[in-house]
C-alpha positions, 0 to 999 in steps of 0.5 A: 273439706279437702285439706291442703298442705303448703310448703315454704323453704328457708336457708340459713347458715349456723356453727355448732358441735355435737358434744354431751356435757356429761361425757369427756371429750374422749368420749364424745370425740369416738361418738361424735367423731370430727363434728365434736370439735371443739372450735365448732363446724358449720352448715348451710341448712335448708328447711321446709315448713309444711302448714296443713288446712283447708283452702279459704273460700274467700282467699284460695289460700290455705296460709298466705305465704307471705305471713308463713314467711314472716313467721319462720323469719321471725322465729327461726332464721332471725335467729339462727342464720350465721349463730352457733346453735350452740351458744347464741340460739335461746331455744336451742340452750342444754340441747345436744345439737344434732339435726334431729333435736333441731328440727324438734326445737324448730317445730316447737318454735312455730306451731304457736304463730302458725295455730294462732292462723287457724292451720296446722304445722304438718311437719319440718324438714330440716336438710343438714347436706344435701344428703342428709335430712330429717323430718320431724311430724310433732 
């Protein structure tokens, strides 16, 4: 069987502040730069799910969209949208917040609800601007 992947993109809005508790905050200030502030700094994120799998003969689908839309809700924006990562999000906890450990600690989030479908999450794609990204494969 040909296998398919299927995109599904969410927004959400969060603070937080790249810092590592084991430096002082000289030294995450000349790592980090403005984003080790300490009263935080936001984002507005864009995130995109890619599920890979083989379309159901008896559907057309691969993933009902709705259900995949569910699932990220649920596990992720839910829980995100307007939080600061740093404090409020349970799985983020002892993370140093960058993009990239947000798009891992996402992935880790979903690949149980989206296995538990029969698929495959393929990948996450998490836009901190509009010019900078990272995707993150598992």
């Amino acid at each position: 069987m040909k296998t398919v992947q299927v995109i599904r993109r969410e927004r959400f809005n969060a603070a937080h502040r790249l810092f590592n508790p084991n430096w002082s905050d000289e030294k995450n200030e000349q790592i980090f730069g403005k984003c080790a502030n300490k009263n935080w700094h936001g984002h507005n994120y864009t995130l995109f799910v890619t599920v890979e799998g083989t379309v159901d003969p008896d559907t057309g689908y691969v993933i009902d969209l709705k259900i995949l839309s569910d699932i990220i809700k649920n596990r992720i924006v839910d829980k995100m949208d307007h939080k600061n990562l740093n404090l409020e999000v349970d799985f983020m906890k002892d993370t140093i917040t960058t993009a990239e450990n947000i798009s891992i600690k996402i992935y880790e989030e979903l690949e149980r609800d989206i296995q538990a479908t029969g698929n495959n999450l393929y990948s996450v794609k998490l836009y901190e601007t509009e010019n900078n990204y990272v995707e993150y494969y598992g």
